[in-house]
Structures are given as C-alpha cells and as structure tokens.
C-alpha positions in Angstrom: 0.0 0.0 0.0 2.9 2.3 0.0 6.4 2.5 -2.0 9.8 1.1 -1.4 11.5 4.4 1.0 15.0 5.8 2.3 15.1 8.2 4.5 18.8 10.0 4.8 19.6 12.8 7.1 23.6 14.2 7.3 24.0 15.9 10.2 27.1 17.1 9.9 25.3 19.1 6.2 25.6 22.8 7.0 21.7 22.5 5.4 21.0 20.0 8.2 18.7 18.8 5.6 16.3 15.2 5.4 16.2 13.3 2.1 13.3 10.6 1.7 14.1 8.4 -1.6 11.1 6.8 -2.9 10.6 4.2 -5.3 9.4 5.1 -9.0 6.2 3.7 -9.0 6.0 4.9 -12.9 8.4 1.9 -14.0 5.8 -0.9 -11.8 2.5 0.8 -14.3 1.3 3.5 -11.6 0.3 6.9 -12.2 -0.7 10.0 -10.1 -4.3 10.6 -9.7 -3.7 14.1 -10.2 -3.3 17.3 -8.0 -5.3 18.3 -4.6 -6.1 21.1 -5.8 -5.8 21.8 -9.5 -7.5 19.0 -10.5 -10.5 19.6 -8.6 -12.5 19.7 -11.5 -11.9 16.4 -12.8 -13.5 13.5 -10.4 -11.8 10.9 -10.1 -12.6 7.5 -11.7 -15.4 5.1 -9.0 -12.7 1.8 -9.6 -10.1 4.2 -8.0 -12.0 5.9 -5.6 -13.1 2.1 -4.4 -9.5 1.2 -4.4 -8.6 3.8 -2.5 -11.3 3.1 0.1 -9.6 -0.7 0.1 -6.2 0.5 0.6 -7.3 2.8 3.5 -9.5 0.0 4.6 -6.3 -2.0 5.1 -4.3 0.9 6.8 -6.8 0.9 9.3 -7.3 -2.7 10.0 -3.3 -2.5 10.7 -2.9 0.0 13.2 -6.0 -0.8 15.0 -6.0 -0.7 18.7 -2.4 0.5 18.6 -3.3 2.7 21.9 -0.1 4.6 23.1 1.5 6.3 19.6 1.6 9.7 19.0 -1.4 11.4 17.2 -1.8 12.6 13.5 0.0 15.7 13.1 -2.7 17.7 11.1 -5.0 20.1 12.9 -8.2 18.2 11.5 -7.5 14.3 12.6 -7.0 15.3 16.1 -9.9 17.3 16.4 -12.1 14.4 14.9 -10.5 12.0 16.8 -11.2 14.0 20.1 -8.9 15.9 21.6 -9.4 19.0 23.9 -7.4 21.5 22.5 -8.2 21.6 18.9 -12.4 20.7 20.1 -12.0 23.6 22.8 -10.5 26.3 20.4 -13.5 25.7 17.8 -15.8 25.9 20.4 -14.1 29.2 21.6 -14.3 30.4 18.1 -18.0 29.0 17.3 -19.9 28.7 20.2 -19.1 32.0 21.9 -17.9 34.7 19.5 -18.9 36.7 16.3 -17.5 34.5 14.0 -20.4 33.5 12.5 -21.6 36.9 12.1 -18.4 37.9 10.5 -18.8 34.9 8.3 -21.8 36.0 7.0 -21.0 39.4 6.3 -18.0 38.9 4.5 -19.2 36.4 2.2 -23.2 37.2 1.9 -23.0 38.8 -1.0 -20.0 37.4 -3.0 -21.0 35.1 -5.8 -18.4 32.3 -4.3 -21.0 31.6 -1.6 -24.6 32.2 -3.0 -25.7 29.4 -0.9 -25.8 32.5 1.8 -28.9 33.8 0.4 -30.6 31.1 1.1 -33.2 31.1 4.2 -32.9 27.6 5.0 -28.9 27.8 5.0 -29.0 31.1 7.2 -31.7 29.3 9.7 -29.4 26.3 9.9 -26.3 28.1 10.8 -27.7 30.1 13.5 -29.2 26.5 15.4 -26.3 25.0 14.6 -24.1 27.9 16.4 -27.0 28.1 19.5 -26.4 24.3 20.0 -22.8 23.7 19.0 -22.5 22.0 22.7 -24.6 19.2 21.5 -22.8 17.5 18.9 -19.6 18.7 20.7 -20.7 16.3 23.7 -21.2 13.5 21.3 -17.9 13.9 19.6 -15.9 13.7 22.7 -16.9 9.8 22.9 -15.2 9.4 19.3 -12.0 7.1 20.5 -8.8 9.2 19.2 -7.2 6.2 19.2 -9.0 4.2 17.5 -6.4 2.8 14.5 -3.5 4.4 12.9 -4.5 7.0 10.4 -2.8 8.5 7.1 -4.0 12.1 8.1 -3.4 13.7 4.7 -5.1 10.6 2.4 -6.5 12.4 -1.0 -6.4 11.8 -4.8 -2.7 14.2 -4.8 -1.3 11.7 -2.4 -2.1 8.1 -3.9 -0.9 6.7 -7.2 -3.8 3.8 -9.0 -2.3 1.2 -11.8 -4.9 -0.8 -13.5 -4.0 -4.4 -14.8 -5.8 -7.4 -15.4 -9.3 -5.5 -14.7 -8.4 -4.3 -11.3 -6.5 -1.2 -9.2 -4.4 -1.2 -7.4 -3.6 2.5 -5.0 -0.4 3.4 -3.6 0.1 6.1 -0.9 2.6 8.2 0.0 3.5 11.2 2.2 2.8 10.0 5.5 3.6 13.2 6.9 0.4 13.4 9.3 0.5 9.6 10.5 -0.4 8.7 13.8 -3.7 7.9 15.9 -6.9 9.1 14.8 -10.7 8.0 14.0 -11.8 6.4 10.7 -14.7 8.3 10.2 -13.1 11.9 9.5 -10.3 10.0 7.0 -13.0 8.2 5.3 -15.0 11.5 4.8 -11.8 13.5 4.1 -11.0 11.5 0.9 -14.6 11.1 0.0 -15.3 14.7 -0.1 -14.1 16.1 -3.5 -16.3 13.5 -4.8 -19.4 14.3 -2.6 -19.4 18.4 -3.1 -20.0 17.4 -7.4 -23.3 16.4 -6.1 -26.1 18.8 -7.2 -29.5 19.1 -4.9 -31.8 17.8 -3.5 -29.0 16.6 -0.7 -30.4 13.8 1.4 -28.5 12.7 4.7 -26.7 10.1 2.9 -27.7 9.0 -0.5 -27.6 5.9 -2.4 -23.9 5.8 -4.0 -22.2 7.1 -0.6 -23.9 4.3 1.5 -22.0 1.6 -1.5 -19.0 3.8 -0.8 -19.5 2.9 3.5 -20.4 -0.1 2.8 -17.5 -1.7 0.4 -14.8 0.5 3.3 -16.8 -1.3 6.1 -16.7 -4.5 4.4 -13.0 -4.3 3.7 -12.3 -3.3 7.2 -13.7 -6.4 8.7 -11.8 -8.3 5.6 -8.4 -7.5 7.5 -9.4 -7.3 10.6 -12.9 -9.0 11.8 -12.6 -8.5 15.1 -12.6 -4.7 15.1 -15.9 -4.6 16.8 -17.3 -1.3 14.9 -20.0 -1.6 12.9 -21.7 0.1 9.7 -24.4 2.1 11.3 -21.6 3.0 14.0 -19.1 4.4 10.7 -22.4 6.1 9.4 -23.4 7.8 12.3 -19.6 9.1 12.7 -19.4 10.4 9.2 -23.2 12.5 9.7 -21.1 14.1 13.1 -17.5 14.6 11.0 -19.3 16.4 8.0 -20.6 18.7 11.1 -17.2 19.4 12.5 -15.8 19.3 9.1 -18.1 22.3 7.9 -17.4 24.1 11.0 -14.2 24.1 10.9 -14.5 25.2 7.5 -16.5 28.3 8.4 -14.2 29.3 10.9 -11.4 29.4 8.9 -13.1 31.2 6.3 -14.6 34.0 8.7 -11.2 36.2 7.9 -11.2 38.8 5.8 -7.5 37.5 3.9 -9.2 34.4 3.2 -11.3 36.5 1.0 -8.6 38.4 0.0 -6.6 35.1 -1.1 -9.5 34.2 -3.3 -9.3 37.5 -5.5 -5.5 37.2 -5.6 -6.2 33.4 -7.0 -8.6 34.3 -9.9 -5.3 36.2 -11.5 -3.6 33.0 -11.3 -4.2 30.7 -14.3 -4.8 27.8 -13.9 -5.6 28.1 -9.9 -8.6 30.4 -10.1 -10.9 28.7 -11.1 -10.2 25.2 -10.8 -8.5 25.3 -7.6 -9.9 28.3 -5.0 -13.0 28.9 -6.7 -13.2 25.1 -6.5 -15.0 25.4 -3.1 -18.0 27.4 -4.2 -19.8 24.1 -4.8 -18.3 21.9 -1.8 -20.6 24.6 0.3 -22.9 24.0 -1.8 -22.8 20.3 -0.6 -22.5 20.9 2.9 -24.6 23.6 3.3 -27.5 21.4 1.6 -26.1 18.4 3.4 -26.6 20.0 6.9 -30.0 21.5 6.0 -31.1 17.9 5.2 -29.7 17.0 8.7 -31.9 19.4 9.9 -35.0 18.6 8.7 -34.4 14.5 10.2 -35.8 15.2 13.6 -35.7 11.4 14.3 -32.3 11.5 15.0 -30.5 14.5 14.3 -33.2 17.3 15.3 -31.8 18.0 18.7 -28.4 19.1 16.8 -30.4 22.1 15.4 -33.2 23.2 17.8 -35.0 26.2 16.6 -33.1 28.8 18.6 -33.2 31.2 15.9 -30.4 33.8 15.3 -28.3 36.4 17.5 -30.6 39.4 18.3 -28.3 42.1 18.2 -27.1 40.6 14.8 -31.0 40.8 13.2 -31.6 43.8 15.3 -29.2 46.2 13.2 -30.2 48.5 11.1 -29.3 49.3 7.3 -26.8 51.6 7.9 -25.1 49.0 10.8 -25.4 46.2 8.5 -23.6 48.3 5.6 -21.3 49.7 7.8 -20.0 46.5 9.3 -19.2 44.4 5.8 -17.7 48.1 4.7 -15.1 47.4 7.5 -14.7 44.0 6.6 -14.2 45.3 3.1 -11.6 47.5 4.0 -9.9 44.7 5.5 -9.7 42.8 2.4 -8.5 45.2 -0.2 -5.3 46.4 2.7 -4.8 42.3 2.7 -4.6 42.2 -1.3 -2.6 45.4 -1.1 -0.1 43.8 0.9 0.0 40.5 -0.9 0.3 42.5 -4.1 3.3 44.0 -2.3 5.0 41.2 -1.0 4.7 39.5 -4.4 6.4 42.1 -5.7 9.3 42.0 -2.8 9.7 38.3 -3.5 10.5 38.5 -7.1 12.8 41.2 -6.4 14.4 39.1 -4.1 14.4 35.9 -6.6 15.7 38.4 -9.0 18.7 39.3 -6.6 19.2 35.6 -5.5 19.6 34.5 -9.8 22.2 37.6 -10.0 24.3 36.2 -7.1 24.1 32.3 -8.7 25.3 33.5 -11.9 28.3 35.3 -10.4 29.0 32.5 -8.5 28.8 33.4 -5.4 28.8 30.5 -2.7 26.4 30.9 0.5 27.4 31.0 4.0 25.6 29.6 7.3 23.5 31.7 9.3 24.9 33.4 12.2 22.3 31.7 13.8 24.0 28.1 13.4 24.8 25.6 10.7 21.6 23.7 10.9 19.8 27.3 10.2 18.9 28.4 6.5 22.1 28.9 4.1 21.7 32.3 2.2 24.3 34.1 0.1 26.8 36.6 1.9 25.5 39.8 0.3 21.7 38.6 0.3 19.7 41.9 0.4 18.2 43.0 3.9 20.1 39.9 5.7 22.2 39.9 8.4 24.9 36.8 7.9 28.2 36.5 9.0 31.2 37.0 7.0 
C-alpha cells in the first residue's frame, strides 16, 4: 500500500537537511491521480475511488488498537479523533464569539457563496451555532485512538495502476500519520467527490452508502474483530461532516481568506479550478446539513430552533452596511499587501539568480549551521562573513 523508502539525514550538512528516496512507482504501471487542488475539477474514476477506500481500509485494519502512539499531526484528525485543545479552540471560536456573524457578512454577498442567500442555510447556521455544545458532547466519545490513520489521504497523495481489470492505490507522504478515528479520513478523501453532487442533498444518499459499505466491508476483511459496525461508521461520518463544515466556516470568517481568493482568480490555472473550486463543496454541505436538519428522528436536537443572535438581526441598514464596509476594508489592505509582498519576493528571486550566476557560494546563518544557508550579500540579511 505504499512505495519502497529511504530516508537519509547528514547531520554534519551545514543545510542539516532530510532526504526521503522513494521508489518510481511509474516503472511498476502506476500513475498520479492528479493534484489536490488543480485537479479539482476532474473527479476521479469510481474503480479508483473504491480502491482507495480498500487500501485505507487495510491501513486501518493494521494499526488498529495501537493505543499509546503519538497522534496525527494535522489540525483536523486530532480534532475528529477528540482531543481537547483543537475541540475547545473551535468551540471558543463558534460557540461563543462573532465568528459566525463575520462569516456572513463577509461572504453574503460574493457570488463564491450564494448558498448564503438562502433562508434555509441562514436558519441552519444560527441553530447549529446556538447548540454547537450538543454535537460537541457526542464527539468527545469518538476514541482518538482508535487505529492508525494516514492524516493527509486524497487523490494528490495516492498513485492507481490498472491491470488485469483491477487497481491497485499506492500512498505516500505519511507526513500526518499517527492515531486518529476512521470516520473523518474516510470523509476526508470522499469529499471532492461528494461536493459534485447537485441538490436535492439527502442525509446520505444511495452511492455514498455503497462507498461505506464496500470501506466497512473491507475493514472487517483485515481485521474481523474490530468490533465497529456500519451504522456505527455512518453515524460518525453524519457528526465529521458537522465538524468538518465548522471548521470550515471558521477558517473562512477572515477577511485575507477572501482576499486570497481574489489574488487566485489572476492566477491561471488556480482560479478557477482550484480556489473557486469550493463554491460548490458549500454548496454540498450547506445542503447536506439543512437535510440533517429537517431529520428530527435523530439529528433534530443538533439544530433546535433557537433562531439567530438578536443584536445581529436587530441592526439596522446603515449598521449592517457599515459593518461588511469594515470587513471590506480589510480585504483590499490584505490584497494590497500580498500585491506587495509578491512584488518583494520576485525582487528578491531576482537578486538571488544575480548572485548564482556570479558564483557566489552561500554561507551559514549566524544563527547556526543547521539554520537556512543564504548568500553573503543577500539583500536585507544579516549573515556572518
């Protein structure tokens, strides 16, 4: 499920620099699946898709029950998999400051998120903010060590060869590995996939319970006695695509993630198949969640009724207009100073090609020899001589 590796490190390199050398899958029939992000726009083939959910499948089965190892790097796995810091900053964030407020202000009225303008959306956002303790409670019983996770596991990090009528999927870049739940890697994978999906959004549909079902049934392949079962997994994925779109909101509520989006479009190639890539993932989730709203049976007490922040209906025109003018502001001095520092960094690439071609050899940082190496003369640098 992964290739051949060597990992060097030369301490005694004034870079102090790691090599990992991995295996050239291209010469054993395996290709890349394509980029995380620029290739957004093309889905990826079911076969490899189910492959991938094999392979993870296996990963899983492997490490499970390996209590005791360090947990995945990444911010997201150990929040899924339930630990306090990451849960209590969203909370923080969520639960008990104007984030949401700013979220809608900020993006109301762009056409990136016209799901916004949607009553429904709006009314499920404010019960989902007045009862964000609920789920909360329900994710601290997720066990964050439940198996060995890949933490980073999406179409830019696998490779699929097809022979004799099957995949196979190879993964690398295990950067994030460690201890976390199954659930928010299953749904982190599946997602570019999901978001393509145009309404009516159910709960879970038709083709994502297949998808649940063939990971589920591969689990128990390696590993029968794993004791989890597929109502358990789909239960966990309806709470991780909660937390997932949470944590997407939050991190969206700034104004330079706005600002990053305009400075995208006048990128070719980036605008619009990778940034502008999300407009319909919220699409997804915002119609996912408002289908999770309306199934009272189980999920109704998630988003009771409680309506939105008074002092946030309760503003006038002028407030209204006067608040996303500030967040406004904030965006244009955020693309004025990327504009700027793009600038600053060619000129310094500029300087940096001058200095290679006159052959000038770099020094280490005054700092140490395991800091980073830059030329003698390197503009606004302090370095030793």
């Amino acid at each position: 499920d992964m290739p051949t590796c060597c990992f060097l490190w030369r301490p005694d390199s004034v870079y102090c620099r790691t090599v990992v050398l991995l295996e050239d899958l291209s010469t054993s029939g395996f290709s890349s699946c394509g980029h995380a992000v620029l290739d957004w726009a093309s889905a990826l083939d079911a076969d490899i898709v189910a492959a991938g959910l094999r392979t993870m499948a296996r990963i899983h089965a492997w490490g499970w029950g390996r209590t005791g190892e360090p947990p995945s790097k990444g911010l997201y796995p150990p929040f899924f998999g339930g630990h306090w810091a990451q849960r209590k900053f969203v909370l923080k964030k969520i639960g008990t400051s104007k984030v949401m407020e700013r979220f809608i202000d900020l993006w109301q009225d762009r056409p990136e998120r016209t799901c916004l303008q949607n009553p429904e959306v709006l009314e499920m956002l404010w019960d989902l903010r007045a009862n964000i303790h609920r789920w909360c409670s329900r994710i601290e019983a997720l066990d964050r060590e439940q198996t060995m996770v890949h933490g980073d596991f999406h179409r830019g990090n696998i490779f699929a060869k097809r022979e004799d009528g099957s995949v196979e999927v190879c993964t690398f870049d295990w950067s994030f590995f460690g201890t976390g739940h199954v659930a928010w890697e299953v749904v982190y994978f599946l997602r570019e996939g999901w978001a393509r999906k145009t309404p009516p959004f159910s709960a879970i549909d038709a083709e994502e319970e297949a998808q649940l079902r063939l990971y589920h049934e591969a689990l128990l392949a390696a590993r029968p006695e794993v004791g989890y079962s597929l109502e358990q997994l789909t239960a966990d994925v309806k709470l991780i695509m909660i937390a997932h779109f949470l944590l997407m909101l939050e991190d969206s509520a700034k104004p330079e993630k706005l600002a990053e989006m305009v400075m995208a479009k006048e990128v070719p190639g980036l605008g619009e198949e990778g940034v502008l890539g999300e407009v319909p993932r919220w699409d997804y989730l915002t119609g996912r969640l408002v289908a999770l709203r309306k199934d009272e049976s189980t999920w109704g007490e998630y988003f009771c009724g409680a309506g939105p922040d008074p002092a946030y209906v309760g503003r006038t025109a002028e407030q209204t207009a006067a608040a996303k003018g500030a967040l406004q502001a904030k965006v244009q001095a955020k693309i004025a100073d990327m504009r700027a520092g793009k600038a600053s960094a060619t000129q310094k690439l500029s300087a940096v090609a001058a200095l290679k071609e006159d052959g000038a050899e770099p020094e280490p940082d005054e700092k140490g020899p395991c800091k980073k190496v830059r030329p003698t003369n390197f503009p606004g640098r302090r370095t030793t001589s």
